[in-house]
N, C-alpha and C positions, 0 to 999 in steps of 0.2 A: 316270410322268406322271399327273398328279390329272386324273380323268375329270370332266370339263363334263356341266354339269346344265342342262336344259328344265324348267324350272316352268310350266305353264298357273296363272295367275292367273284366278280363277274370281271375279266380283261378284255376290253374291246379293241379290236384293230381291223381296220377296213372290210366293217361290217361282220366281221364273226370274231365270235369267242376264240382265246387262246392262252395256254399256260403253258408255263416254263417251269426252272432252276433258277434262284437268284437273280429275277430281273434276265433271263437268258434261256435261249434255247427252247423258243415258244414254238408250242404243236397246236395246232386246230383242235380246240375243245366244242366245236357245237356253234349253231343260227342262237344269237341272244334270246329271238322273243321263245323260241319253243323248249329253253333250258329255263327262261324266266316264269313263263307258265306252268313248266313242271314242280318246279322250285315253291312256286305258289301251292300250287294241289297239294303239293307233301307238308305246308305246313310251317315255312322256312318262317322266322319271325322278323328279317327283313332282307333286303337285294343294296348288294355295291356293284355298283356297273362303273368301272371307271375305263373312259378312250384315253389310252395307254403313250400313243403318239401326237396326240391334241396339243403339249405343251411343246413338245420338238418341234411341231411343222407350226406354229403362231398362231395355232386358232382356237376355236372354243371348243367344249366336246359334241360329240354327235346328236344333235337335238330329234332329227328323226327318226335315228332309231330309238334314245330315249322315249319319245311320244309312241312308238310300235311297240317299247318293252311297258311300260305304263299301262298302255291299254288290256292287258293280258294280266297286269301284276296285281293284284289289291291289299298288299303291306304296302310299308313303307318303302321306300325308294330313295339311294344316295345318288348324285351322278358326282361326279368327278374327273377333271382331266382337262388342262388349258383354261381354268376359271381363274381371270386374272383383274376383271372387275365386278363389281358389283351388280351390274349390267347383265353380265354374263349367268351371273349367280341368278339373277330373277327370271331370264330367261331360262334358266335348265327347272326351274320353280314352274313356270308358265305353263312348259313341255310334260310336266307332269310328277316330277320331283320333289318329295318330302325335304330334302337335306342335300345341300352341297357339300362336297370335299374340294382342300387344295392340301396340298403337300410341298412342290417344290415352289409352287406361285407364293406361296404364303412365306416359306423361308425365305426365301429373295427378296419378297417386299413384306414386312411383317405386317404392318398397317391395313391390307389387304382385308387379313379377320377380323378386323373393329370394322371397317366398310360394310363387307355383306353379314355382321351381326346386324348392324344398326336398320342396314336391306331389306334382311329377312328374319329378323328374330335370331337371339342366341342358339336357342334350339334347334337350328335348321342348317349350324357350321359346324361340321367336322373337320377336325384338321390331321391328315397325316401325317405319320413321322416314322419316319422309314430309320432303321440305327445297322450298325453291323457291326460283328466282336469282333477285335485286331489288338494281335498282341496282348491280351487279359483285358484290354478300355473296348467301351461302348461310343461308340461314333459316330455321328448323322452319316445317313448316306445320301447322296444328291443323286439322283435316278437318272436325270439328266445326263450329268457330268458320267456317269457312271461308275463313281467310286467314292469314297468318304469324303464328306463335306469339312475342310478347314481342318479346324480344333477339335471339331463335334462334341462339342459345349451341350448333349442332349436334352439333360435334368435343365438348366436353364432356359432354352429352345422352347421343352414342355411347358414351363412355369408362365414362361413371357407367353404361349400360345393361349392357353389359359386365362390368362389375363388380357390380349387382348380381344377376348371374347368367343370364343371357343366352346361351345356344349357340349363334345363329345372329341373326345381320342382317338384314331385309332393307328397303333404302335405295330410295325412291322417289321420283325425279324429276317433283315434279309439274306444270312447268313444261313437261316433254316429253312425259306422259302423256297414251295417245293421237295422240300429233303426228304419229311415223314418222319422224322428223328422226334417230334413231342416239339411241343412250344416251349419257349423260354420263360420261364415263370421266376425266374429270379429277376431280370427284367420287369415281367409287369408288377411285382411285389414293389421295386425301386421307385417305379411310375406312380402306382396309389399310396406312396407314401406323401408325393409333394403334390398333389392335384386332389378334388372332390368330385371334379366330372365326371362321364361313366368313360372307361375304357373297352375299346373293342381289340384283343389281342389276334396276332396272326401270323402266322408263320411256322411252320412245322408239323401241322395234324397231318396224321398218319392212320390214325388208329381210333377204337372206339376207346382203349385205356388214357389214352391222350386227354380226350374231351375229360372225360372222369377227373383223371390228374389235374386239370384245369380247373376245372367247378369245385374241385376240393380244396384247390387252393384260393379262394374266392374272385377270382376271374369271373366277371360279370357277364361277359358276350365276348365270341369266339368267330372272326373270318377264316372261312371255308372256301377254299380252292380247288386244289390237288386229291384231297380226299373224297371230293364229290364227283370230279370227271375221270381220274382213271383208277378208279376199283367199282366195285360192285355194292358202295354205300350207296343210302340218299337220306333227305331228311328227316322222311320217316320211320327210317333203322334206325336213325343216329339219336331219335326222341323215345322212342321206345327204350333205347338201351339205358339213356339217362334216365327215363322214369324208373326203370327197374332198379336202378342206383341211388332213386333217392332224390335226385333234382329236378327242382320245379320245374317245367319247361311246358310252354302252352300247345297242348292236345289238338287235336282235329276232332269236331265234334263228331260222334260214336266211333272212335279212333281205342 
């Protein structure tokens, strides 16, 4: 049975943590490294840290605190955020980083994914892709721009991202981001129809029925936001609950 994964999805913005509603209306969630450390203890089976303003202001993401969240973290590690060459990709690698993310760098210049695959190993590129529901269609959104991208051609977007060298997904609902409404799983059902890679889904946990409804629908790995900083979960509530349901999910030893 393919063991379910808890991503903490981490927003960096001038040095601390912060979450919002729909890309909006961001509050002080917490210092990175002491929410990445706790994260760690509990179990978390891996960290997204992505600096949020990195591709607005022209530069790369934060490598020093990356290197302060690393030192403290011992899973896996994504950074993300203004990685627009390959360059950039091997430095966030250097600073201590399993896996890069691009998202709007990568839609702009698609070419981008085949570069830092070739960089750093396909395994080590995730690409995001941000969608939002309008009017019954599914839409890119440009985080940027901050509204729907074009046509938003998504299932194609995925396909070609995929193809050009992409190891991993991961699919943001920005319509539920924030909300606590439940993830969109007709969405990610669409997604592992036309792709093999693993998807990491996100946007909407609210609840421990949520995660459940998720894993039953075979949703591989689930970004955690909203539900880890303002309520009273953590990862090690959120693994228990799933063990007692039934899904694999990796223990803390004498946990």
């Amino acid at each position: 049975m393919l063991r379910r994964r808890l991503i903490p999805s981490l927003l960096l913005r001038k040095g601390r943590l912060v979450k919002g509603v729909r890309f909006a209306a961001h509050r002080d969630a917490g210092h990175p490294v002491g929410t990445a450390r706790a994260h760690n203890a509990q179990g978390a089976d891996e960290i997204v840290i992505l600096d949020i303003d990195a591709a607005r202001e022209g530069r790369g993401p934060d490598l020093e605190m990356l290197k302060a969240v690393a030192a403290v973290s011992f899973i896996p590690l994504t950074i993300g955020g203004g990685i627009t060459s390959a360059d950039i990709g091997k430095a966030g690698i250097a600073g201590g980083a399993d896996k890069v993310m691009v998202t709007a760098t990568a839609l702009n210049r698609p070419a981008l994914v085949g570069e830092l695959a070739r960089a750093l190993g396909v395994q080590a590129v995730v690409v995001g892709i941000d969608v939002m529901r309008e009017d019954g269609r599914v839409l890119l959104y440009d985080h940027l721009a901050g509204s729907t991208a074009g046509t938003g051609e998504w299932v194609e977007w995925l396909k070609r991202a995929v193809g050009e060298g992409a190891g991993e997904i991961r699919l943001m609902s920005v319509d539920r981001e924030g909300a606590r409404k439940g993830f969109d799983l007709a969405l990610y059902e669409e997604a592992a129809r036309h792709v093999s890679v693993p998807i990491i889904l996100e946007g909407g946990a609210g609840s421990l029925a949520h995660l459940d409804d998720a894993f039953k629908a075979g949703v591989e790995a689930v970004g955690l936001g909203t539900m880890l900083v303002f309520s009273d979960n953590n990862i090690f509530k959120l693994k228990q609950y799933l063990d007692r349901r039934g899904h694999q999910v990796r223990r803390l030893e004498g946990a």
